[in-house]
Backbone atoms as SQL, in Angstrom:
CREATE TABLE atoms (id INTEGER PRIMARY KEY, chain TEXT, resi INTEGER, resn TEXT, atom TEXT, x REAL, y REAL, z REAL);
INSERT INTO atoms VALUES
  (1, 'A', 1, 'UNK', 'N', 7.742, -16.201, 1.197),
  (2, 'A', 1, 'UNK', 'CA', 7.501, -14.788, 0.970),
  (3, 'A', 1, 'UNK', 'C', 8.652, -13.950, 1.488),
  (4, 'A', 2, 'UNK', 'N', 9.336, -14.105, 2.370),
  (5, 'A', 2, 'UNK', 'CA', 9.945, -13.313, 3.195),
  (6, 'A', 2, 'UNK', 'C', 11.660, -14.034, 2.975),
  (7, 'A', 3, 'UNK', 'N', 11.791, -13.701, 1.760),
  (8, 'A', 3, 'UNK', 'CA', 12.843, -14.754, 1.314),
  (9, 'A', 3, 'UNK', 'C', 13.679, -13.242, 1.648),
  (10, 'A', 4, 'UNK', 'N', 15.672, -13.608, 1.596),
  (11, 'A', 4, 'UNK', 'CA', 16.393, -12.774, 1.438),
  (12, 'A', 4, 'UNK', 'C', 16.384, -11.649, 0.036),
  (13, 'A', 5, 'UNK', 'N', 16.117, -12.317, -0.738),
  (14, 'A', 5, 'UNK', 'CA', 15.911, -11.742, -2.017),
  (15, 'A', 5, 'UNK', 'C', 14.910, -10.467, -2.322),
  (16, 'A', 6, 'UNK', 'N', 13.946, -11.304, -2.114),
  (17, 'A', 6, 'UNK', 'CA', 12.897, -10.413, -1.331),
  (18, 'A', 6, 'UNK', 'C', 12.574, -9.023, -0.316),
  (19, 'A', 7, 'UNK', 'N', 13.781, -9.015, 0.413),
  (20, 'A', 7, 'UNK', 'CA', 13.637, -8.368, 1.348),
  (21, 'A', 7, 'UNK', 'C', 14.909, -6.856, 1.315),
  (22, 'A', 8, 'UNK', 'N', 15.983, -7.584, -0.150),
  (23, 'A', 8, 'UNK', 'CA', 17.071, -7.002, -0.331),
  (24, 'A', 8, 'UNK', 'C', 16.463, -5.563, -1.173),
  (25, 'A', 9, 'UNK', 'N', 15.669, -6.606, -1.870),
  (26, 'A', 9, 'UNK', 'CA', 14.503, -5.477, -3.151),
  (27, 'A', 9, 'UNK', 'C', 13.805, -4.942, -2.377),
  (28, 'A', 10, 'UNK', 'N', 13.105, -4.979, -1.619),
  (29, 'A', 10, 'UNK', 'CA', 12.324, -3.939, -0.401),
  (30, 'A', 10, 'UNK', 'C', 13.265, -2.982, -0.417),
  (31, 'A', 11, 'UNK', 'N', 14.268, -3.094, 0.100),
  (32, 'A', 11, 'UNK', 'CA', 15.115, -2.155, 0.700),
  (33, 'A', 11, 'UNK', 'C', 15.469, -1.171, -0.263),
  (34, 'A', 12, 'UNK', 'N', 16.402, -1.594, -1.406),
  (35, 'A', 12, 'UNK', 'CA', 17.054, -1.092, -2.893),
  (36, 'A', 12, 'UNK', 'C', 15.600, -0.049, -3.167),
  (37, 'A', 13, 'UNK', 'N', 13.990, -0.538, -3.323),
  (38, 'A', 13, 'UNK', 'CA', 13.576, -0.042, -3.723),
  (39, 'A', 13, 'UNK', 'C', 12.922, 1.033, -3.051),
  (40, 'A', 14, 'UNK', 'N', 12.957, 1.013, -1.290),
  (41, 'A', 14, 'UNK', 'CA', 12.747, 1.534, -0.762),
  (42, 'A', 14, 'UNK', 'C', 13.550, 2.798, -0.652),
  (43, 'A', 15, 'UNK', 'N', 15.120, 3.122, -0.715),
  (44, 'A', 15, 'UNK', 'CA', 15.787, 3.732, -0.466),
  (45, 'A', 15, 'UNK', 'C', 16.086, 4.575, -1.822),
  (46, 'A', 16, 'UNK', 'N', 15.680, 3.940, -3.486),
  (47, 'A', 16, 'UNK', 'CA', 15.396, 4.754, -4.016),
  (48, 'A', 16, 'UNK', 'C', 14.075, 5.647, -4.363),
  (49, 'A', 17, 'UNK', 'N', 12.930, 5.259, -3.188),
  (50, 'A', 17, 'UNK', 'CA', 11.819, 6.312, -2.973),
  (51, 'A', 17, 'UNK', 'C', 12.110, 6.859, -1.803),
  (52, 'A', 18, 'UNK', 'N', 12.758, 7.128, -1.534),
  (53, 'A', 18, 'UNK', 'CA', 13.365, 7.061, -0.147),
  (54, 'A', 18, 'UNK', 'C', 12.622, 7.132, 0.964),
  (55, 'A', 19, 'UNK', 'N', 12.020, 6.243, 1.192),
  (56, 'A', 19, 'UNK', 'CA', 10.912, 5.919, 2.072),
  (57, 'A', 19, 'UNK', 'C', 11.287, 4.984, 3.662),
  (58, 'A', 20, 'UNK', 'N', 12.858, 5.099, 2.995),
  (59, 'A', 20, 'UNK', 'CA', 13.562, 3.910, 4.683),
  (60, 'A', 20, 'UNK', 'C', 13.389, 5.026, 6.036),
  (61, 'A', 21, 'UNK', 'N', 13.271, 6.261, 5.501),
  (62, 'A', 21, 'UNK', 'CA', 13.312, 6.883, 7.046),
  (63, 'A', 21, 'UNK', 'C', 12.121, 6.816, 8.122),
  (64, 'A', 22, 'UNK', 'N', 11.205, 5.971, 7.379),
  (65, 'A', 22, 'UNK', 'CA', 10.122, 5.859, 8.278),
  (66, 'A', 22, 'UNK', 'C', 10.020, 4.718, 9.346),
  (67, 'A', 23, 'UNK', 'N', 11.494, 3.740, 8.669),
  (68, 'A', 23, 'UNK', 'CA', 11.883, 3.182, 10.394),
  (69, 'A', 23, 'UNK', 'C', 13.026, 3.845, 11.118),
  (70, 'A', 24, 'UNK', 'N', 12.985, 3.479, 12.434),
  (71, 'A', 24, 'UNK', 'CA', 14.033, 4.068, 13.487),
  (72, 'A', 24, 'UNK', 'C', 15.371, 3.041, 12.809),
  (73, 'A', 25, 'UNK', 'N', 16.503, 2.975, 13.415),
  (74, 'A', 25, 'UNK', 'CA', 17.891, 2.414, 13.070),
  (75, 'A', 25, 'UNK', 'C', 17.622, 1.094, 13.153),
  (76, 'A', 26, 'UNK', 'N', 16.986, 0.514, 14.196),
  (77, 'A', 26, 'UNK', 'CA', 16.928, -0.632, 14.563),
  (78, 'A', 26, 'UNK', 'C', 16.104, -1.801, 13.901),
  (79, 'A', 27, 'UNK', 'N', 14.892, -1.466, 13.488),
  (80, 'A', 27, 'UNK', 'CA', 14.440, -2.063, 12.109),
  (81, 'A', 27, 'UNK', 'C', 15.063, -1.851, 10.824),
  (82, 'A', 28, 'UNK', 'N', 15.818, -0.474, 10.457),
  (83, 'A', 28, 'UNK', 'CA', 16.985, -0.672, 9.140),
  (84, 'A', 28, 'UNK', 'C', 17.727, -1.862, 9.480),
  (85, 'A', 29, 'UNK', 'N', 18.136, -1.774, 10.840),
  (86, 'A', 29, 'UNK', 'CA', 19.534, -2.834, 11.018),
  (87, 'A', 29, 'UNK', 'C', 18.682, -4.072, 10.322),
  (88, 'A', 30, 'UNK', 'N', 17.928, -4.421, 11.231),
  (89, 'A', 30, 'UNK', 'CA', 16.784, -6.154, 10.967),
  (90, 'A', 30, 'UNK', 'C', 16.759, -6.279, 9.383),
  (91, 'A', 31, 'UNK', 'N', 16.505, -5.481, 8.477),
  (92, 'A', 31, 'UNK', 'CA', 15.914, -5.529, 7.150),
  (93, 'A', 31, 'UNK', 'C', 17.253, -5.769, 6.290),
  (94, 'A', 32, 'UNK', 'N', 18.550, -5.081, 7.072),
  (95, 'A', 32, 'UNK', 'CA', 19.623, -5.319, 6.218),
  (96, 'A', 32, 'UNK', 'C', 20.459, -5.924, 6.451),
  (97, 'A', 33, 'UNK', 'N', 20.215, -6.683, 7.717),
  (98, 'A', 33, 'UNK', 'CA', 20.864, -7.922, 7.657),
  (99, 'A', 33, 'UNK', 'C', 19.715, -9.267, 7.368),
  (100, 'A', 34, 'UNK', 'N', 18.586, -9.010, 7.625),
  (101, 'A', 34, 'UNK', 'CA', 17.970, -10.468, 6.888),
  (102, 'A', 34, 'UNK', 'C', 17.964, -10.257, 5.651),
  (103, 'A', 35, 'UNK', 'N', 18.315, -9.511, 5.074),
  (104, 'A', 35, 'UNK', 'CA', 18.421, -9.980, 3.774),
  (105, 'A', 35, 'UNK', 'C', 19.964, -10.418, 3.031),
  (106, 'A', 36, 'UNK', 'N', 20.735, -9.973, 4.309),
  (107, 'A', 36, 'UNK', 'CA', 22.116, -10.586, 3.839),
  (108, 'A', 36, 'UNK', 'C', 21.907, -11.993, 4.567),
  (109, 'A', 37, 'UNK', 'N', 22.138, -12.096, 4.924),
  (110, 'A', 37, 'UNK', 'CA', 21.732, -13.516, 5.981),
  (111, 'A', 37, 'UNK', 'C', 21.092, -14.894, 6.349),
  (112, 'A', 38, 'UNK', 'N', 19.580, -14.371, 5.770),
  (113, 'A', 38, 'UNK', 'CA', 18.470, -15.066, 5.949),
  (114, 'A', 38, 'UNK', 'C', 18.382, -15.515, 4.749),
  (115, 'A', 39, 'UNK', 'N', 18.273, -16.833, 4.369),
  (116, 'A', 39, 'UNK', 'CA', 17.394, -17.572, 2.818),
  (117, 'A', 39, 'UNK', 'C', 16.075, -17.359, 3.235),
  (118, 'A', 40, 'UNK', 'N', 15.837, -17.646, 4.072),
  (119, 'A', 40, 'UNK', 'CA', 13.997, -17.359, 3.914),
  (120, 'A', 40, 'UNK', 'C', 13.380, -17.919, 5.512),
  (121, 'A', 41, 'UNK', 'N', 13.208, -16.371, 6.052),
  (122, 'A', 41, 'UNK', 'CA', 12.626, -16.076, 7.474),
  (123, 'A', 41, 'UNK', 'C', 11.433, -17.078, 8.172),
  (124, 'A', 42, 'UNK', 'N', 12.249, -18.008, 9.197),
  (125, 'A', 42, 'UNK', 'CA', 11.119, -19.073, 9.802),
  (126, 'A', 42, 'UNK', 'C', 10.671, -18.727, 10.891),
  (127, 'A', 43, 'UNK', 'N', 11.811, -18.101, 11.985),
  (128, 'A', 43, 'UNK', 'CA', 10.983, -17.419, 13.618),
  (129, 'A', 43, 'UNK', 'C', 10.218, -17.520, 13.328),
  (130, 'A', 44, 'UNK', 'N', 9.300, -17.093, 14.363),
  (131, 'A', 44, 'UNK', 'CA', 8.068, -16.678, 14.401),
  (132, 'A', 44, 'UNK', 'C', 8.300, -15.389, 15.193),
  (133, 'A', 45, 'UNK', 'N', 9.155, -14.840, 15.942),
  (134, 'A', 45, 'UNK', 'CA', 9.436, -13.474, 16.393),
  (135, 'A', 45, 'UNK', 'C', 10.414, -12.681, 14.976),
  (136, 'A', 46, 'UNK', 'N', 11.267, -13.325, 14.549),
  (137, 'A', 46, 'UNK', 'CA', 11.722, -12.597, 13.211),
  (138, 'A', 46, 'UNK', 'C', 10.383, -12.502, 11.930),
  (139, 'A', 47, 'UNK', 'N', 9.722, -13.745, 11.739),
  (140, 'A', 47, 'UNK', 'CA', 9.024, -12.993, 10.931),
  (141, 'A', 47, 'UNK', 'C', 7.965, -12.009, 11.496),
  (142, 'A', 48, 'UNK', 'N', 7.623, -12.223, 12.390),
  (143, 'A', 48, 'UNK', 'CA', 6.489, -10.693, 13.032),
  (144, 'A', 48, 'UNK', 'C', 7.466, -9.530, 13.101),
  (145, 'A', 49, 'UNK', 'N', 8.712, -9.687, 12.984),
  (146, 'A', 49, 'UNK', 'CA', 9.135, -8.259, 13.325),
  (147, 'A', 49, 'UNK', 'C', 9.273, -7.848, 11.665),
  (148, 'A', 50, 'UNK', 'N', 9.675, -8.887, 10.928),
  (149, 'A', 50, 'UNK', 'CA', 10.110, -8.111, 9.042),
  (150, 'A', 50, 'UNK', 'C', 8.275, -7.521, 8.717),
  (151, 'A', 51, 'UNK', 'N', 7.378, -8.922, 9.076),
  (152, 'A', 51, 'UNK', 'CA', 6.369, -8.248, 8.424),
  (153, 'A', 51, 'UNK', 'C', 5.990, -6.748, 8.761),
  (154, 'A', 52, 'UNK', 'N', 6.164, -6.393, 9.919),
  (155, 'A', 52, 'UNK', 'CA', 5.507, -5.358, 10.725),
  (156, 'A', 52, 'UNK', 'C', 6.712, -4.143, 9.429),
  (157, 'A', 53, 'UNK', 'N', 7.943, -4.228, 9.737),
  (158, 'A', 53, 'UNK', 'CA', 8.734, -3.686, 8.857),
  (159, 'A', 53, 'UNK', 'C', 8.231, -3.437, 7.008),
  (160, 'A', 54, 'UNK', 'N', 7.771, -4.619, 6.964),
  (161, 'A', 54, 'UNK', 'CA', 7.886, -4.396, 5.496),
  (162, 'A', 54, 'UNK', 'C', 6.317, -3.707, 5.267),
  (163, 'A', 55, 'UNK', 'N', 5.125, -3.922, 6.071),
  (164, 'A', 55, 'UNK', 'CA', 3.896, -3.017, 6.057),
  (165, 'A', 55, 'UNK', 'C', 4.102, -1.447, 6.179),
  (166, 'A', 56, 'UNK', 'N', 5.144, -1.096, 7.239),
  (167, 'A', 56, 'UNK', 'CA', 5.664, 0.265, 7.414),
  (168, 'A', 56, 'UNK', 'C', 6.219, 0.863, 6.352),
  (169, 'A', 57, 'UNK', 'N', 6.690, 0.167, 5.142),
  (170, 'A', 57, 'UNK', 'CA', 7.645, 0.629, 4.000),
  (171, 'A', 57, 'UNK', 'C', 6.212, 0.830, 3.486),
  (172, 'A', 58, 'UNK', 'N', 5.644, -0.307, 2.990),
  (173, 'A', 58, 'UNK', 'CA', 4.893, -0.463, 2.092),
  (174, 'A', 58, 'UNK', 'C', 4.015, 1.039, 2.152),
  (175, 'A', 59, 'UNK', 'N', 3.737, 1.095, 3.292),
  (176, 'A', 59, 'UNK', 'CA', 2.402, 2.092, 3.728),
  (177, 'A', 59, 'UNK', 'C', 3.392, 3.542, 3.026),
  (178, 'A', 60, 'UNK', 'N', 4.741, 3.853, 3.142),
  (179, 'A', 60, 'UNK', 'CA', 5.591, 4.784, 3.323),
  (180, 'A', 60, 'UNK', 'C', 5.767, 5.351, 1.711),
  (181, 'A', 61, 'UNK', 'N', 5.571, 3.776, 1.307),
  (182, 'A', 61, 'UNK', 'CA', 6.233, 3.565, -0.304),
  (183, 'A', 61, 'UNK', 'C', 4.340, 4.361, -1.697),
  (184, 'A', 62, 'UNK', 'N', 3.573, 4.410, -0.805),
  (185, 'A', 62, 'UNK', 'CA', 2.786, 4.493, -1.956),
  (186, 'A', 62, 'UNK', 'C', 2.459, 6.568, -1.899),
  (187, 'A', 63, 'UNK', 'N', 2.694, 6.680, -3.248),
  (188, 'A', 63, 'UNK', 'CA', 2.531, 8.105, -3.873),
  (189, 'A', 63, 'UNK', 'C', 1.544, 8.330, -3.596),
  (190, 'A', 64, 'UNK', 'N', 1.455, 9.427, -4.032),
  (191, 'A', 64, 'UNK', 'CA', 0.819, 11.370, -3.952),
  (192, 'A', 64, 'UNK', 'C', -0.559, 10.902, -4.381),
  (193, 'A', 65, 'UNK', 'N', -0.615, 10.313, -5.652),
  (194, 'A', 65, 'UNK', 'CA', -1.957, 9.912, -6.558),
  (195, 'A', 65, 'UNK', 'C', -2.577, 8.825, -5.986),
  (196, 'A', 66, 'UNK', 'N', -1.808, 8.132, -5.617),
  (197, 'A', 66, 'UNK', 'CA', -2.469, 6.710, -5.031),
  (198, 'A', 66, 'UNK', 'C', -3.359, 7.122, -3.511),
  (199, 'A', 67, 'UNK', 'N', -2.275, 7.801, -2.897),
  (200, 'A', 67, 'UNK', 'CA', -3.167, 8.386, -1.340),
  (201, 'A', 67, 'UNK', 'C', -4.299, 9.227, -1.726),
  (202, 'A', 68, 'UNK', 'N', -4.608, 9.983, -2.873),
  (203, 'A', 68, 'UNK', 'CA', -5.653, 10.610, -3.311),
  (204, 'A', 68, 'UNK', 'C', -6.692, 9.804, -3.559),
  (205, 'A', 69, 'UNK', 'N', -6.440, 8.700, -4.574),
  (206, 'A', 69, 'UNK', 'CA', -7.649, 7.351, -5.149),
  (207, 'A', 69, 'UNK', 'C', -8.166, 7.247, -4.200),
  (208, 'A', 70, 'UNK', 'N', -7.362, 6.357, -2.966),
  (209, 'A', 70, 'UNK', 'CA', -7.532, 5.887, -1.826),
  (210, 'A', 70, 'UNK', 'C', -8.734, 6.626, -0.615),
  (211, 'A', 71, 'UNK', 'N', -7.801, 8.174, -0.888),
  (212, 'A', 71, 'UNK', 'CA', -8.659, 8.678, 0.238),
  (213, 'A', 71, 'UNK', 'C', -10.084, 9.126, -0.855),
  (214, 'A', 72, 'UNK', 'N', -9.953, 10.087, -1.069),
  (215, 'A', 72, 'UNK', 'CA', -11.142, 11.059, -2.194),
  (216, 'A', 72, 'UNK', 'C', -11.756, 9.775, -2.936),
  (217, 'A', 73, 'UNK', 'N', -11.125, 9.378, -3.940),
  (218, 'A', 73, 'UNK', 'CA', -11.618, 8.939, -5.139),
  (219, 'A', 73, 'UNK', 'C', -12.746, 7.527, -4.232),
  (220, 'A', 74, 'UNK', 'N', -12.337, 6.840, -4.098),
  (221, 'A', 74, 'UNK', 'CA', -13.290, 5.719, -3.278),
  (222, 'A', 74, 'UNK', 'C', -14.102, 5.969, -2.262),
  (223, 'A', 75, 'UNK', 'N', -13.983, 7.281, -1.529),
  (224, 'A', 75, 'UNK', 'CA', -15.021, 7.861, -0.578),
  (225, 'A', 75, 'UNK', 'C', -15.877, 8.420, -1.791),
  (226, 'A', 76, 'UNK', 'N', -15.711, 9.368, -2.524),
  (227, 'A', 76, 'UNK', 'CA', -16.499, 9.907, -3.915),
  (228, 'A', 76, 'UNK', 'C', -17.308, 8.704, -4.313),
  (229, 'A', 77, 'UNK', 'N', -16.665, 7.730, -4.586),
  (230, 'A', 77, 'UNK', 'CA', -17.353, 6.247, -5.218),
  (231, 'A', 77, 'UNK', 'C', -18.573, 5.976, -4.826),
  (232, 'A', 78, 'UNK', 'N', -18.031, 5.669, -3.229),
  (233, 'A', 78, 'UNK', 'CA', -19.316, 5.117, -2.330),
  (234, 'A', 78, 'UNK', 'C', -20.336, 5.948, -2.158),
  (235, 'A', 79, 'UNK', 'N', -19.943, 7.218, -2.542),
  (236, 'A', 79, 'UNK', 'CA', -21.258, 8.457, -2.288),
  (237, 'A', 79, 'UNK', 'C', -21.922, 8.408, -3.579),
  (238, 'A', 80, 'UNK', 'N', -21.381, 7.913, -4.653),
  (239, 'A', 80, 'UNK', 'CA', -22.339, 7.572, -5.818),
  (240, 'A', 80, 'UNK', 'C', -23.379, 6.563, -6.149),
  (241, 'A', 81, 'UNK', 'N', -22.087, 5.612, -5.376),
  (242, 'A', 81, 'UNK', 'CA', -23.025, 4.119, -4.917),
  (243, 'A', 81, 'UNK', 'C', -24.122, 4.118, -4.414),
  (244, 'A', 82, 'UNK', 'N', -24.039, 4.519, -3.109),
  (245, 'A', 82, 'UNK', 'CA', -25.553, 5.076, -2.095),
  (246, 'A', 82, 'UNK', 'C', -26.174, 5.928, -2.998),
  (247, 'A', 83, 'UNK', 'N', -26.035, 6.710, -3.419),
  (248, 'A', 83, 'UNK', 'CA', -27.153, 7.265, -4.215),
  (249, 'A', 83, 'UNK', 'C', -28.170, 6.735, -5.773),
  (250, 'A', 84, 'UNK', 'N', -27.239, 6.574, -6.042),
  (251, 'A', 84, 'UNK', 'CA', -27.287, 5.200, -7.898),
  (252, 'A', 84, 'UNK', 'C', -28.145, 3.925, -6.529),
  (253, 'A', 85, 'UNK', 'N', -27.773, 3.714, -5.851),
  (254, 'A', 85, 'UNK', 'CA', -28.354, 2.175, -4.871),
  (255, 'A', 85, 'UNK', 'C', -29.934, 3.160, -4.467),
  (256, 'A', 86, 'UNK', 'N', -30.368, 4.029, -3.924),
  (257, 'A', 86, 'UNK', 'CA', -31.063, 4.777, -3.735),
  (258, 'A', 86, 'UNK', 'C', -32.278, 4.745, -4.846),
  (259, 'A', 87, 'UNK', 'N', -31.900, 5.574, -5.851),
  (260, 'A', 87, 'UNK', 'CA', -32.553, 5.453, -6.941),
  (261, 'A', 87, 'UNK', 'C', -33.204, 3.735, -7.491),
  (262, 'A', 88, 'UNK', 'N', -33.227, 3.231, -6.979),
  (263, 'A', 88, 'UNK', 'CA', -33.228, 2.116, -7.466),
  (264, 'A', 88, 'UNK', 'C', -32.438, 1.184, -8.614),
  (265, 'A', 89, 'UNK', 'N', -31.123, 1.429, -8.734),
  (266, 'A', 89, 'UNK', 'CA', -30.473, 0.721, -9.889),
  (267, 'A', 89, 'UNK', 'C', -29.141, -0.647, -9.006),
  (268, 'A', 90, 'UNK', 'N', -29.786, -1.453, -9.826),
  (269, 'A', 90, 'UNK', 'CA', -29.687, -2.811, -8.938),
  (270, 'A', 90, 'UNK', 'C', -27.793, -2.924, -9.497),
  (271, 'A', 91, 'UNK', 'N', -27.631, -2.716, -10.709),
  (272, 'A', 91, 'UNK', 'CA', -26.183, -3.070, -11.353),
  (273, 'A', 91, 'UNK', 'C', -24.973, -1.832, -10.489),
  (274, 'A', 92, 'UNK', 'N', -25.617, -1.127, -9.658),
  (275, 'A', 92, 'UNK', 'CA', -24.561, 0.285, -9.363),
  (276, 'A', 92, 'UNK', 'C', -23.904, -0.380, -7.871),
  (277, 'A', 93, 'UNK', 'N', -24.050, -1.495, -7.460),
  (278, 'A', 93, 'UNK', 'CA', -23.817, -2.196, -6.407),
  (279, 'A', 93, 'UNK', 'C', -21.496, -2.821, -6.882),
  (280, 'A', 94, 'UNK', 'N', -21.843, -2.937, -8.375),
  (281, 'A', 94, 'UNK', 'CA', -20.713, -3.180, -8.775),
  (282, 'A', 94, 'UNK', 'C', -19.590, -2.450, -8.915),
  (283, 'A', 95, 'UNK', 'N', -20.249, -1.228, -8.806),
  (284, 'A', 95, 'UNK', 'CA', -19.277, -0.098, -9.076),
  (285, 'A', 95, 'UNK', 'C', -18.087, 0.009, -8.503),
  (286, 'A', 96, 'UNK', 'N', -18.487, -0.318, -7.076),
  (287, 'A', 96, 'UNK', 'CA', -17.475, -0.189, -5.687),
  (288, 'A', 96, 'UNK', 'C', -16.103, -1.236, -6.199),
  (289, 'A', 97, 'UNK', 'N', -16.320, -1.896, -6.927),
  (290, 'A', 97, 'UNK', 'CA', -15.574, -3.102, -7.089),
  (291, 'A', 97, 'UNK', 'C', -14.584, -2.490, -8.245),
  (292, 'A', 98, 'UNK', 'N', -14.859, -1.116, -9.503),
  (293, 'A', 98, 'UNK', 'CA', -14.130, -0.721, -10.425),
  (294, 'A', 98, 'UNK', 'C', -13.256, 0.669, -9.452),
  (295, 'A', 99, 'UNK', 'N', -11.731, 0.410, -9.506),
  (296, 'A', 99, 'UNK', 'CA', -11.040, 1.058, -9.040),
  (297, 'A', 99, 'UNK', 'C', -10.079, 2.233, -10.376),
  (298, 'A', 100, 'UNK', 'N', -10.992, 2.052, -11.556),
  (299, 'A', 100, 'UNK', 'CA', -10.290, 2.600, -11.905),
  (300, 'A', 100, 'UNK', 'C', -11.342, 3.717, -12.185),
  (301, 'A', 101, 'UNK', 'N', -12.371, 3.611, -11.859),
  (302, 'A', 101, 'UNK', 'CA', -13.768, 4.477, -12.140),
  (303, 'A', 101, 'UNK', 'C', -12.981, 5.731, -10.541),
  (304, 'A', 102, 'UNK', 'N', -12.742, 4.638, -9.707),
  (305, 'A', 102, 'UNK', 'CA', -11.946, 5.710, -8.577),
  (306, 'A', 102, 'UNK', 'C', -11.046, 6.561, -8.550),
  (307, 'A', 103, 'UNK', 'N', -10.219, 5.879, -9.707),
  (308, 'A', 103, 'UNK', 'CA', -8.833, 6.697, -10.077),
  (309, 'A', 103, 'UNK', 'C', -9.241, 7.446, -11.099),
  (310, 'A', 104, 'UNK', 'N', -10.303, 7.534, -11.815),
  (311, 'A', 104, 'UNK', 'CA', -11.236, 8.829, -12.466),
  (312, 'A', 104, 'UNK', 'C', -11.438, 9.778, -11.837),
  (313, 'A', 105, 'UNK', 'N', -12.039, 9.438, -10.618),
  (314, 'A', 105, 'UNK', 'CA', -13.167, 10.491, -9.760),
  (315, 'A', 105, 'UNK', 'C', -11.766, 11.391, -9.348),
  (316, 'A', 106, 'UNK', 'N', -10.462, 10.219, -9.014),
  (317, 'A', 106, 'UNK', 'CA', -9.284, 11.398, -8.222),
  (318, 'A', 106, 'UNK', 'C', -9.076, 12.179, -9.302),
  (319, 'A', 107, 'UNK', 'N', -9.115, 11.473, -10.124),
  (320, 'A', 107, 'UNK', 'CA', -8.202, 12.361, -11.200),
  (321, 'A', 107, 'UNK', 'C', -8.936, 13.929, -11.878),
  (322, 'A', 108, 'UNK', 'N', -10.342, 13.346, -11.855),
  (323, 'A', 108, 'UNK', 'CA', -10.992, 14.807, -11.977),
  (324, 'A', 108, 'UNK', 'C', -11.597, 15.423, -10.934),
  (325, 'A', 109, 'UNK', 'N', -10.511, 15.138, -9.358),
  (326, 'A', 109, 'UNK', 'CA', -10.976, 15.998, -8.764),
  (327, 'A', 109, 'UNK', 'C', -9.100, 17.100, -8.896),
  (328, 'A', 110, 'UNK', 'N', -8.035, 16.667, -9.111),
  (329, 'A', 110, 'UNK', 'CA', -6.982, 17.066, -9.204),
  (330, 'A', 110, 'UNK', 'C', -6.633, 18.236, -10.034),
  (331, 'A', 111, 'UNK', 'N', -7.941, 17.824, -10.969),
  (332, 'A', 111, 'UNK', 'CA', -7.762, 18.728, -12.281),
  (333, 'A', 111, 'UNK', 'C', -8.682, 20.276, -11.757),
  (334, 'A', 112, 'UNK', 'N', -9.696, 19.769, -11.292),
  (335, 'A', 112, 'UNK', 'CA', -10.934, 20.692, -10.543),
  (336, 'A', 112, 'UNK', 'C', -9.883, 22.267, -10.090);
């Protein structure tokens, strides 16, 4: 997973969302030299430090709409759920599981 290749594209793609400023210098340094460097990360202190790195991008890297689904749209969900579960309807248990029924609820709350 944590191949050089891997970790070069983190970066490239990170820096064109520009989302690298959410580490300090010292994890940039780690990320841009294991990926010049490293074929594929064995430590066990280097890989706890890329993963921790590459969760921080990741978290850094997701948009405007997505943090909306996430927050609103799937809290909205579950408040339908409990209620549809309430009423007695045995199939509304599945719902929680359709994320795009979530990315509905954001989307017509955006429009609202």
């Amino acid at each position: 997973m944590l191949t050089g290749e891997y970790l070069r594209r983190l970066r490239l793609k990170a820096i064109r969302r520009r989302a690298l400023g959410c580490l300090d210098s010292l994890e940039r340094g780690i990320l841009y030299l294991s990926g010049r460097l490293v074929d594929r990360a064995r430590g066990p202190g280097l890989v706890s430090q890329l993963l921790e790195i590459v969760m921080k991008l990741e978290q850094a890297m997701i948009g405007g709409f997505e943090k909306h689904v996430m927050d609103f749209g799937v809290r909205r969900l579950v408040s339908m759920v409990k209620t549809a579960v309430g009423f007695g309807s045995v199939v509304a248990r599945e719902w929680v599981l359709d994320m795009g029924f979530a990315s509905y609820l954001a989307c017509m709350d955006y429009n609202r």
